[in-house]
C-alpha positions as CSV (number, residue, x, y, z in Angstrom):
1,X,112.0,-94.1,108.6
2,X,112.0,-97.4,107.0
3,X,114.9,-98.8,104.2
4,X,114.0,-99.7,100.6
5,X,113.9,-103.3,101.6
6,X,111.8,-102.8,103.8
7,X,108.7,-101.3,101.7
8,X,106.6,-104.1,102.0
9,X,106.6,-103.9,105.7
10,X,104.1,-100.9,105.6
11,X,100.8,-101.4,105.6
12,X,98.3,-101.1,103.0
13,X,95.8,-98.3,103.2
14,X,92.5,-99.0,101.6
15,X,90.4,-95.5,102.1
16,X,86.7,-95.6,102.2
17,X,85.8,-93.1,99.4
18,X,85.4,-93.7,96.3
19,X,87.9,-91.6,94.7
20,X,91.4,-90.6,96.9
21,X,94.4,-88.3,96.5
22,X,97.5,-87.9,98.4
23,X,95.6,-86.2,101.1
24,X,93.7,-88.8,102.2
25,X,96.8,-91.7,103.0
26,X,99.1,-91.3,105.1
27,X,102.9,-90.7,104.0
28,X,106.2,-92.1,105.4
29,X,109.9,-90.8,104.3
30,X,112.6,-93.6,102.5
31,X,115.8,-93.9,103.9
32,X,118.0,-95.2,101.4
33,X,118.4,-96.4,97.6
34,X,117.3,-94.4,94.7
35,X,114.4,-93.0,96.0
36,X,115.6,-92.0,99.1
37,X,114.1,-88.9,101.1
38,X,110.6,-88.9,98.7
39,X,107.6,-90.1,100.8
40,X,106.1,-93.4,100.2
41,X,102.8,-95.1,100.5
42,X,101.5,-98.3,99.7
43,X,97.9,-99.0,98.4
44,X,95.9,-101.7,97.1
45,X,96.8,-102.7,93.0
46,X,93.3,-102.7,92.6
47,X,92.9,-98.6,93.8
48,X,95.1,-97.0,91.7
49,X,92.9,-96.3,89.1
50,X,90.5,-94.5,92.4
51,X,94.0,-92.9,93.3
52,X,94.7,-91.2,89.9
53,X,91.3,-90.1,89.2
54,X,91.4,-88.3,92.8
55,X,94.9,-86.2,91.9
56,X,93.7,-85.6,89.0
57,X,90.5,-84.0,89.7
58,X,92.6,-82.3,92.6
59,X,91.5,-78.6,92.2
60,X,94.7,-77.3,93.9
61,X,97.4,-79.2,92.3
62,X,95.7,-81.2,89.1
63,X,98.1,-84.3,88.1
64,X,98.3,-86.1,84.8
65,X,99.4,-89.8,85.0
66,X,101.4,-91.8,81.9
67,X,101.2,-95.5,82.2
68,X,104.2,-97.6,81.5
69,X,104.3,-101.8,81.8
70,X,106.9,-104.3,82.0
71,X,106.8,-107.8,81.3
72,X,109.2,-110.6,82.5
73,X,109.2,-113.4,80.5
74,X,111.5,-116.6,80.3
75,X,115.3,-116.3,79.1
76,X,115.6,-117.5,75.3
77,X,111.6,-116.4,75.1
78,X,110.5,-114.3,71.7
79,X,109.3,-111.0,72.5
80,X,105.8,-110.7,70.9
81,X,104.0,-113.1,73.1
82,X,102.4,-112.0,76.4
83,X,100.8,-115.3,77.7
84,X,104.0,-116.4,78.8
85,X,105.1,-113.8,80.3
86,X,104.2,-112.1,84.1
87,X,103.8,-108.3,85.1
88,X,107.0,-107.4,86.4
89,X,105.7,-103.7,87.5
90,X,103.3,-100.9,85.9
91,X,105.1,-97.1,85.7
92,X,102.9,-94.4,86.8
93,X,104.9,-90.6,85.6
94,X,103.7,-88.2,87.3
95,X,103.8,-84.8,85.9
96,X,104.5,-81.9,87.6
97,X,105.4,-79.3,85.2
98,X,107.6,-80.0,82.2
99,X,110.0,-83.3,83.1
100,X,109.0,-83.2,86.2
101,X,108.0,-87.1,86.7
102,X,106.9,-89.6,89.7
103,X,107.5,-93.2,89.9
104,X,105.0,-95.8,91.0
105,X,105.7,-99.4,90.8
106,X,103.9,-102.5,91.6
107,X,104.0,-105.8,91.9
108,X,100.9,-107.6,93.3
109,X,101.0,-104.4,95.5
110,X,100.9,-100.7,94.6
111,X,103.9,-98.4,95.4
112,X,103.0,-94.8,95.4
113,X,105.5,-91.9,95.4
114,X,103.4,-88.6,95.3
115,X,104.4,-85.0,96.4
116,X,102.3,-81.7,96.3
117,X,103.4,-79.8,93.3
118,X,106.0,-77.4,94.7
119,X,105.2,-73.6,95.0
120,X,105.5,-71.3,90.9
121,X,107.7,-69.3,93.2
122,X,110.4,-72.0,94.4
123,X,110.3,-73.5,90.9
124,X,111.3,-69.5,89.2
125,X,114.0,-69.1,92.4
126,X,115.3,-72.6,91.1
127,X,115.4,-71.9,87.5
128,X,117.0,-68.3,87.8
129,X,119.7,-69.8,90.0
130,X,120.2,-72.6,87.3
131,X,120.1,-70.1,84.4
132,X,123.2,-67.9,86.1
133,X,125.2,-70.9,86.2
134,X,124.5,-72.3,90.1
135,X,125.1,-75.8,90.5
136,X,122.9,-78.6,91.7
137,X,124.8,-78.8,94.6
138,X,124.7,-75.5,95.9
139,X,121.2,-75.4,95.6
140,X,120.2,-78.5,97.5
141,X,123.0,-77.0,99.8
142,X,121.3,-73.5,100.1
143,X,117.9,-75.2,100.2
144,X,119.2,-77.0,103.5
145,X,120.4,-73.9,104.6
146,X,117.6,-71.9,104.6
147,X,115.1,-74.9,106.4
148,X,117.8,-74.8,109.4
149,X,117.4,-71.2,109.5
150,X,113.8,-71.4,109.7
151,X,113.7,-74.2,112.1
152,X,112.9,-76.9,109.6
153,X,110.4,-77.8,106.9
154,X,106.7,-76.1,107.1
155,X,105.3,-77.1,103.5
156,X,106.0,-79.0,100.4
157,X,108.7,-76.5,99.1
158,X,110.5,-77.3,102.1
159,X,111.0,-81.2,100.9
160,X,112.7,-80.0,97.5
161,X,114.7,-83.2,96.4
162,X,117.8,-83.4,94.3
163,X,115.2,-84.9,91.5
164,X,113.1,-81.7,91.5
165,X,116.0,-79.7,91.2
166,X,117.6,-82.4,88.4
167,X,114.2,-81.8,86.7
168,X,114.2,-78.6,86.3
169,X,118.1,-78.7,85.1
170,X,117.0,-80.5,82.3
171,X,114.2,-78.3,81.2
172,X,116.7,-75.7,81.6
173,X,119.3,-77.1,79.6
174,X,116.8,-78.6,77.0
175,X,114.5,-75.4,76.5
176,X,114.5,-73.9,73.0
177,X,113.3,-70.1,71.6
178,X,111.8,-72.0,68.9
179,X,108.5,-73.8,69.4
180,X,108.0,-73.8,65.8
181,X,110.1,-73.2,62.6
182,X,107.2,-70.3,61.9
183,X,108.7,-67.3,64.0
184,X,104.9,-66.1,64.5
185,X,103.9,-69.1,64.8
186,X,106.5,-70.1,68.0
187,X,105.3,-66.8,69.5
188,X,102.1,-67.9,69.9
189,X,103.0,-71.0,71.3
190,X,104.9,-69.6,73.5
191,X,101.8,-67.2,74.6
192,X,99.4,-70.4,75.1
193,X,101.8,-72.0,77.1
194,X,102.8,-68.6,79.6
195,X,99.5,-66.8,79.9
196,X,100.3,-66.2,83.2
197,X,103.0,-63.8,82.1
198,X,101.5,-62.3,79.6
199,X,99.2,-59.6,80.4
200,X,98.6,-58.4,76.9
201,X,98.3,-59.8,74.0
202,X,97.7,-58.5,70.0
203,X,98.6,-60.5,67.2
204,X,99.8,-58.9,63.6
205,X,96.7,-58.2,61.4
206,X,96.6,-56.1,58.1
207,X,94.9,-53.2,60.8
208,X,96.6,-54.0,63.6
209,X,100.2,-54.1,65.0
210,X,101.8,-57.0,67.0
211,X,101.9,-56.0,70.7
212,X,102.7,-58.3,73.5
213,X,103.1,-57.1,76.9
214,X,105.2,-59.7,79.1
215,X,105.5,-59.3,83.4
216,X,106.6,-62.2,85.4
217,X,105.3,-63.0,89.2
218,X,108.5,-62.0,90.4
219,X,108.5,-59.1,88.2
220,X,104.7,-57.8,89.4
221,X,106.3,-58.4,92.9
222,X,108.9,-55.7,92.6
223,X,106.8,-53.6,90.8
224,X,104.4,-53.0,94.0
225,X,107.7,-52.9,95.7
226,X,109.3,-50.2,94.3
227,X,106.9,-48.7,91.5
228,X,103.6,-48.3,94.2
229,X,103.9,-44.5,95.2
230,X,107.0,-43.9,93.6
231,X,107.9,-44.0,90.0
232,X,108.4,-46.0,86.9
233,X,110.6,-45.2,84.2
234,X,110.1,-46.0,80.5
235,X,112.9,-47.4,78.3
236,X,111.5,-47.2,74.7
237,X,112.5,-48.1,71.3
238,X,115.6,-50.2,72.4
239,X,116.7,-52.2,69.4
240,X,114.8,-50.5,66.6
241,X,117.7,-50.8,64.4
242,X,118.5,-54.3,64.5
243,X,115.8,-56.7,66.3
244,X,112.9,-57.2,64.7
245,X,110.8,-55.6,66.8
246,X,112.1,-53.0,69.4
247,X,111.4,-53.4,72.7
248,X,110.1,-50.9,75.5
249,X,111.0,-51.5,79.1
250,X,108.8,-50.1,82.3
251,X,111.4,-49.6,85.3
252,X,111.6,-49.2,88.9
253,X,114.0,-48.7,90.7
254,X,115.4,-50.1,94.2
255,X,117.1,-49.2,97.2
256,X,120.4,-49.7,95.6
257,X,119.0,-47.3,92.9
258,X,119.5,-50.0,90.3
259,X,116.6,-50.0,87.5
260,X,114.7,-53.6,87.1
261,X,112.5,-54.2,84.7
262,X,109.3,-54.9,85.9
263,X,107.5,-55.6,82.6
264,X,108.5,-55.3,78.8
265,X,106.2,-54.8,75.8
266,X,107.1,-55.6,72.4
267,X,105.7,-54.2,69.4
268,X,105.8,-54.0,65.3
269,X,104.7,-50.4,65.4
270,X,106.0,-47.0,67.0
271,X,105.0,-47.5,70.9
272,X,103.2,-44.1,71.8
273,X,100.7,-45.6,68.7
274,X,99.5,-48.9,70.9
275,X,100.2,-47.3,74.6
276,X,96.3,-46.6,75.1
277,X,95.9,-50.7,74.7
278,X,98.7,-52.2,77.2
279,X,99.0,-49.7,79.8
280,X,97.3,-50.8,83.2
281,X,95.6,-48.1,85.2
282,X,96.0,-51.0,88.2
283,X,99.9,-49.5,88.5
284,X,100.0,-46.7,90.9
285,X,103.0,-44.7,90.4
286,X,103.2,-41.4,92.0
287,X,105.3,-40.6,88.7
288,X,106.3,-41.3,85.2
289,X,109.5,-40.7,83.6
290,X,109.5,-40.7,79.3
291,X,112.4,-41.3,77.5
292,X,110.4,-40.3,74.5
293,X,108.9,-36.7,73.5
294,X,106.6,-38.2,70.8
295,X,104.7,-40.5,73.2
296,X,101.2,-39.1,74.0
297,X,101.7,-38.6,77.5
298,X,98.1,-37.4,78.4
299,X,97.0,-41.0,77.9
300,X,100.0,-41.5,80.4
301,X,99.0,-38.7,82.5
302,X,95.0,-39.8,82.3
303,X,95.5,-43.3,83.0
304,X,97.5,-42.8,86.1
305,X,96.7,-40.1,87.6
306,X,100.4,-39.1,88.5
307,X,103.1,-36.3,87.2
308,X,105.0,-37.1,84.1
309,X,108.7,-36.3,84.4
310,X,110.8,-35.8,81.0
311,X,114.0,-38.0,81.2
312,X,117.0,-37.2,78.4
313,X,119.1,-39.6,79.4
314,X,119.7,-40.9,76.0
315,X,120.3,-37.6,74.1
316,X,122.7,-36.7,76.9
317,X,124.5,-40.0,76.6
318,X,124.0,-39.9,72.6
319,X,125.8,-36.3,72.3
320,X,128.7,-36.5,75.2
321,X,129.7,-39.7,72.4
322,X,129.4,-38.3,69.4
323,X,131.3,-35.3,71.1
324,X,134.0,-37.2,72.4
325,X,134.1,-38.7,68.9
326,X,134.2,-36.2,66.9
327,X,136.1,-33.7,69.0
328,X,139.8,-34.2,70.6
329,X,139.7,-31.0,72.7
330,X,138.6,-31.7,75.6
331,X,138.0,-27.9,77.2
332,X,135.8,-27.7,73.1
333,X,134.2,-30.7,74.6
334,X,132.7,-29.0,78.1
335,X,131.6,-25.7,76.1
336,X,129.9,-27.5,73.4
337,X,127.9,-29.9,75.6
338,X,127.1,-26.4,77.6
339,X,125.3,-25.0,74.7
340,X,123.6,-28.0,73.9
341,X,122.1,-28.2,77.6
342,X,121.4,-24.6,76.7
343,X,119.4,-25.2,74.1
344,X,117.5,-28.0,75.7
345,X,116.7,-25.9,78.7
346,X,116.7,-22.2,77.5
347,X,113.0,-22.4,76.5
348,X,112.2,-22.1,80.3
349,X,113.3,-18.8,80.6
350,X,112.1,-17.5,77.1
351,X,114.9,-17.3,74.4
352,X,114.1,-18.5,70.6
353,X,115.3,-22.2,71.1
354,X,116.7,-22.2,67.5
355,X,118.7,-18.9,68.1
356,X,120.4,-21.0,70.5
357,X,121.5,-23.5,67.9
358,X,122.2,-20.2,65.3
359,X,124.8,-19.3,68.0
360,X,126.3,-22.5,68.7
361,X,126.2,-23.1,64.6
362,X,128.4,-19.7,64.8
363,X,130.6,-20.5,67.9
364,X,131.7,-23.5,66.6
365,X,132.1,-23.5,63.2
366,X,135.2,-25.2,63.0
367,X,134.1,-28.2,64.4
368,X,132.9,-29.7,61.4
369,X,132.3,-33.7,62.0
370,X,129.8,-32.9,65.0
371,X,128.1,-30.1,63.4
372,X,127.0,-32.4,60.5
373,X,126.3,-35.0,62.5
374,X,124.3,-32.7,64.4
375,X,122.3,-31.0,61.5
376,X,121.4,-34.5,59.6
377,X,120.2,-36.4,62.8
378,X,118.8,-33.6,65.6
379,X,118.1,-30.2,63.6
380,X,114.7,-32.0,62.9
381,X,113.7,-32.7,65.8
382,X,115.0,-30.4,68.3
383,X,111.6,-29.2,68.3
384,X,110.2,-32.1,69.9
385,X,112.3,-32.1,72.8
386,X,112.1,-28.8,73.2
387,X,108.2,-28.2,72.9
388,X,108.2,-31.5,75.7
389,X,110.3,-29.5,78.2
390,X,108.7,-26.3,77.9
391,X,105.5,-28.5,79.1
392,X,107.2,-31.0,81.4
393,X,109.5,-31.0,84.2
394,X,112.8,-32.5,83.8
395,X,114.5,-35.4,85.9
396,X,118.1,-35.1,87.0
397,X,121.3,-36.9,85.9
398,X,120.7,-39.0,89.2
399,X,118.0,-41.8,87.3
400,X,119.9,-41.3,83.9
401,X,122.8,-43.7,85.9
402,X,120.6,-46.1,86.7
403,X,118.4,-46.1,83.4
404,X,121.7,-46.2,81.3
405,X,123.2,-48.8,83.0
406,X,120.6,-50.9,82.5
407,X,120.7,-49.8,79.0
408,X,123.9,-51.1,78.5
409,X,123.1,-54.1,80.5
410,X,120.2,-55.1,77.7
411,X,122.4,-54.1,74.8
412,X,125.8,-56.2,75.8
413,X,122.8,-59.6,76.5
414,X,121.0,-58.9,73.2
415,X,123.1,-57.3,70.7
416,X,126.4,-59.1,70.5
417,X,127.0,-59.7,66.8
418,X,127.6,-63.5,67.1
419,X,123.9,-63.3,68.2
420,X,122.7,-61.4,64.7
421,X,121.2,-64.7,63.0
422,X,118.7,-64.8,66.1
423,X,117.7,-61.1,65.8
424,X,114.9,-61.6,62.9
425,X,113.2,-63.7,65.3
426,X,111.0,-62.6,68.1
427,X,111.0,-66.1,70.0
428,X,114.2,-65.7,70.8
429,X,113.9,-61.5,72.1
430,X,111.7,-63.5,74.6
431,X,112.8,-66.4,75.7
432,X,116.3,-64.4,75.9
433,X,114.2,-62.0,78.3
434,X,112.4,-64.3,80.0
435,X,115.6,-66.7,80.7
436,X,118.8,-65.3,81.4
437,X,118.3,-61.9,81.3
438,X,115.3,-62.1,83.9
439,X,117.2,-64.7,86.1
440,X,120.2,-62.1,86.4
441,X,117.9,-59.4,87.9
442,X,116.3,-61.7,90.2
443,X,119.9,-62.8,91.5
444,X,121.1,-59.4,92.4
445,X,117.8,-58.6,94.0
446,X,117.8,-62.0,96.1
447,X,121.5,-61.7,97.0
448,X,120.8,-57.7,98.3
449,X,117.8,-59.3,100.7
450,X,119.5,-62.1,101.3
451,X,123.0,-61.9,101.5
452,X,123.5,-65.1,99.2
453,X,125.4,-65.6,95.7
454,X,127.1,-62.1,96.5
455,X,130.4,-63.9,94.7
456,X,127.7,-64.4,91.4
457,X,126.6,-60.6,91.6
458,X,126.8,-58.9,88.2
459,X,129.6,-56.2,89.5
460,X,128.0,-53.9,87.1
461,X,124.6,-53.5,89.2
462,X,126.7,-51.3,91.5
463,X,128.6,-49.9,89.5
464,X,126.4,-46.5,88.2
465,X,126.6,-43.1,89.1
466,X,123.8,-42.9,91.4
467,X,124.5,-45.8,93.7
468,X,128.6,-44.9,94.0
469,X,126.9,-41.1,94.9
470,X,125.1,-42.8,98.0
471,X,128.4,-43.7,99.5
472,X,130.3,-40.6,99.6
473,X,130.3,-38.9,102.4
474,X,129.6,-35.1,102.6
475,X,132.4,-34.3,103.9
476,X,134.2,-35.6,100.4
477,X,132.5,-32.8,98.5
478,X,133.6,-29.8,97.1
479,X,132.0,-27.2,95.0
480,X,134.2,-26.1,92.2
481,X,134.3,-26.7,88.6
482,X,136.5,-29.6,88.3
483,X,134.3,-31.3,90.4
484,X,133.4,-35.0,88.7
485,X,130.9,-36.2,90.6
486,X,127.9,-34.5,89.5
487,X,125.1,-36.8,91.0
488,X,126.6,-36.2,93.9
489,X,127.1,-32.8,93.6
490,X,123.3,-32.6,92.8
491,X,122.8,-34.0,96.1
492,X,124.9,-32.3,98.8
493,X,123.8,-29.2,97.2
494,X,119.6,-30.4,97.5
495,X,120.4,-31.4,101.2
496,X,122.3,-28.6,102.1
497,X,120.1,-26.7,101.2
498,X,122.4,-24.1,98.6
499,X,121.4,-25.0,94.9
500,X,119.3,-23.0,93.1
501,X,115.6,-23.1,93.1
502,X,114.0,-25.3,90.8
503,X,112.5,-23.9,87.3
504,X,109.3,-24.6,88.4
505,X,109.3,-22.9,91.7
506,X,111.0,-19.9,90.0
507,X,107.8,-19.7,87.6
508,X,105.3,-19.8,90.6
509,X,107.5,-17.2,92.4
510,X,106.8,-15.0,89.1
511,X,103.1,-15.6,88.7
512,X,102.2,-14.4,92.2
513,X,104.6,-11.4,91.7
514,X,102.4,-10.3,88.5
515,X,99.3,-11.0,90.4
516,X,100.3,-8.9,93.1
517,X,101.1,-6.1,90.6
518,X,98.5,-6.3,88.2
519,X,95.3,-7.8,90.4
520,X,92.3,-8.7,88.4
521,X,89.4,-6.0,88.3
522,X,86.8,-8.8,88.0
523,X,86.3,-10.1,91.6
524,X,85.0,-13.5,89.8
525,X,88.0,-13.4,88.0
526,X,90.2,-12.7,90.8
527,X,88.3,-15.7,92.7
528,X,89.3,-18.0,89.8
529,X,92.9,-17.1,89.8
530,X,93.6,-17.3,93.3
531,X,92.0,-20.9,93.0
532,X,94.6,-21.2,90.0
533,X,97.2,-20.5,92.0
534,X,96.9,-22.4,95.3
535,X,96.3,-25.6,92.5
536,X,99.5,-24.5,91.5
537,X,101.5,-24.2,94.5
538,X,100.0,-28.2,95.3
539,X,101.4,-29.0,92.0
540,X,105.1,-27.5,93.1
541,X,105.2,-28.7,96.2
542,X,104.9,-32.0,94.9
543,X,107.7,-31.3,92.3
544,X,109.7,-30.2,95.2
545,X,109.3,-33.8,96.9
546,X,110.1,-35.1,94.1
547,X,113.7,-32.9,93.6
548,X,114.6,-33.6,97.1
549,X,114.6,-37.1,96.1
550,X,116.7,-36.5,93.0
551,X,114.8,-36.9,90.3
552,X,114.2,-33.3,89.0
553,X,116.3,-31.3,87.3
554,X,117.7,-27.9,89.0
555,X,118.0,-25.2,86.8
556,X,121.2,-24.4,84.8
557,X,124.0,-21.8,86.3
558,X,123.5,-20.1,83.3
559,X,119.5,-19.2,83.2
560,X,119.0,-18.0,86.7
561,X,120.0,-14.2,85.9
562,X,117.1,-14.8,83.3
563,X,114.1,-15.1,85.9
């Protein structure tokens, strides 16, 4: 490994082609000096121009060259003429990405530093690790780590220098939300220069709303991870009343049943309007869950192929605050939120949904703050969500954890008040995304498969419901009514074997009673129905896999004497 002072020493490699690149000279490591540990090679002056035209017509790794000269010229000389003054060295930057530069120097002689462009997947680890707050150091340290583990370096991403990484700091710390002054315009700048994360694209029109769907590598990655041939979750409308535009999130979820997003779309108009455009019949989820009634779900339901699960998560969540607001008993508390489920859920088993809310109008008239809140924002569209369950079946509290928490997560990044000047803008709801909010679900998915960082870990990603229910044991659990675990609950009582059948086993149970009573006198007929039915029981029996994995919703105590 030679010194810097000793450079010249090497010998100078002349290849035989016309044009060259990297691949065709040979390559020896610097100890020592500035430039120590990048790989140098020396050329003739009179082939660089060959040299640059090669990398740059590279069709795996495409360079782009900025010249830069120096003259020397005599002390006490006057700086506009050249005649008596000598080339002291010509600059070569090398670009490799943004800041990302090269040196090559020369004098006589040409000095060639030139290094594969490392891999888009090193350069995102990089960047999330500097947007969470990692230091230089402990990069290059982990870096060094991780090639002794592996036995030493294999390919260019094994060489990362302190320079890549110092690079990439300074795009980090230099990078702005706003390309351009013009909001729409700095969106589609910021389009052009990402197409690779962009996967669909609609700009506003006087007929047509903005829509941009967004979904990183890493983020695709964890989508056929966890979202092939299981299911994705939709978080819609988050926002609507402050950002610009809302935004609507598509979820998976992993083994530490934390949510990630895997792809966000953000749009001027309702959601369910544009889904028909964005959605990508490529994803192959064995199911959807909708947070949201009004969206068309049989586009959903055509496009892939897969059940569609209703998830209330945030109607839940939205009346056990209001109640807790509004109302200081606490035992008023349990029975109201009771007769809400109630109402939700009654339609299964065939009571007039708004004789429900007549009775708990009645039961509760005293409590007058949440029964006005209730009337002016849900007596409208109880409806909805009611019409949606009497067609859908519904998840259980077990994904509401997970899909709340990262709920919370995106509101606490995106909707602090000292942020409100930014929240016009759309640039910054994605470059926010994209950044810092991206880079902190990457880190708590690298430091689960890896081990690493587990001191940086967001102590909120295992911190819901459903991942604390994984790790108590059995034996912990019993049934009474003070219990306050439910998602646990939910699941001893699945496993076990001793909760109730599920609302849509109860209604197959039913159908085959009738048919067995009152058998079609049409044989045709009779043919038809019993094809009806064993489509039927497929269809349960998949809703049953689906509740032994949590993510239906057993029927309430209440309704079973009603089937």
């Amino acid at each position: 490994m030679p010194r810097m002072e000793g450079i010249l020493n090497l010998p100078v490699q002349d290849p035989l082609c016309p044009e060259f690149s990297a691949a065709h000279i040979n390559w020896v490591k610097l100890e020592g000096g500035r430039q120590c540990g990048d790989n140098i090679a020396l050329i003739p002056f009179a082939r660089v121009d060959d040299f640059v035209k090669g990398e740059s017509s590279n069709p795996e790794c495409p360079a782009s060259f900025r010249l830069e000269s120096r003259r020397k010229r005599p002390v006490g000389s006057i700086a506009k003429p050249r005649v008596d003054g000598y080339l002291e060295y010509t600059l070569y930057w090398c670009s490799y990405g943004p800041k990302d530069y090269r040196e090559s120097d020369s004098g006589g002689r040409e000095l060639c530093m030139h290094a594969p462009r490392i891999s888009d997947e090193l350069r995102q680890k990089v960047m999330s690790m500097l947007y969470v707050g990692i230091s230089l150091d402990k990069i290059i340290q982990h870096h060094a780590e991780d090639m002794q583990k592996q036995g030493g370096p294999q390919n260019r991403d094994d060489f990362l220098t302190r320079n890549d990484v110092r690079n990439m700091e300074r795009t980090v710390r230099n990078s702005s939300n706003e390309l351009h002054e013009n909001d729409e315009c700095s969106v589609k700048i910021w389009v052009q220069q990402h197409q690779k994360h962009v996967f669909y694209f609609q700009d506003n029109s006087s007929s047509e709303p903005f829509v941009l769907g967004i979904q990183t590598d890493w983020q695709l990655q964890q989508m056929l991870r966890f979202g092939n041939n299981s299911f994705i979750s939709f978080h819609s409308s988050f926002g609507l009343k402050k950002l610009k535009y809302p935004i609507c999130s598509l979820l998976v979820f992993n083994s530490s049943q934390n949510a990630i997003p895997v792809a966000w779309i953000i749009t001027s108009s309702f959601v369910g309007k544009a889904i028909h455009k964005w959605i990508d019949p490529r994803w192959r989820p064995n199911a959807i869950l909708l947070d949201d009634p009004s969206l068309d779900y049989s586009i959903i339901r055509e496009a892939f192929r897969c059940r569609i699960l209703l998830c209330a998560w945030h109607v839940r969540r939205t009346w056990i605050k209001k109640l807790f607001k509004k109302c200081c008993n606490i035992e008023v508390q349990r029975e109201m939120f009771r007769h809400l489920g109630w109402i939700l859920y009654c339609t299964k088993c065939g009571p007039n949904a708004m004789d429900a809310v007549e009775e708990l109008m009645q039961i509760f008239v005293d409590q007058c703050a949440f029964m006005d809140y209730f009337k002016s924002h849900w007596l409208g569209s109880i409806d909805m969500w009611i019409n949606a369950i009497k067609s859908l079946s519904v998840t259980t509290p077990e994904p509401h954890a997970a899909i709340e928490s990262y709920h919370l997560k995106l509101k606490s990044m995106l909707l602090k008040e000292n942020y409100a000047s930014f929240w016009p803008r759309v640039d910054w709801l994605i470059h926010t995304l994209t950044t810092e909010f991206h880079s902190l679900y990457w880190l708590d998915q690298y430091s689960l498969e890896t081990g690493y960082f587990e001191n940086l870990r967001d102590n909120s990603f295992s911190s819901n419901v459903w991942y604390h229910a994984l790790h108590i044991p059995d034996v912990d659990v019993i049934l009474d009514e003070q219990n306050l675990h439910l998602a646990k609950v939910a699941t001893f009582c699945r496993s076990q074997q001793v909760a109730r059948p599920s609302l849509s086993t109860q209604g197959y149970k039913q159908a085959l009673l009738t048919l067995l009573h009152n058998p079609p006198d049409d044989p045709l007929v009779l043919d038809l129905t019993i094809l009806h039915v064993t489509h039927l029981q497929q269809d349960i029996k998949a809703l049953e896999d689906f509740s032994n994995n949590g993510l239906l919703q057993p029927i309430a105590p209440d309704l079973s004497s009603q089937t």
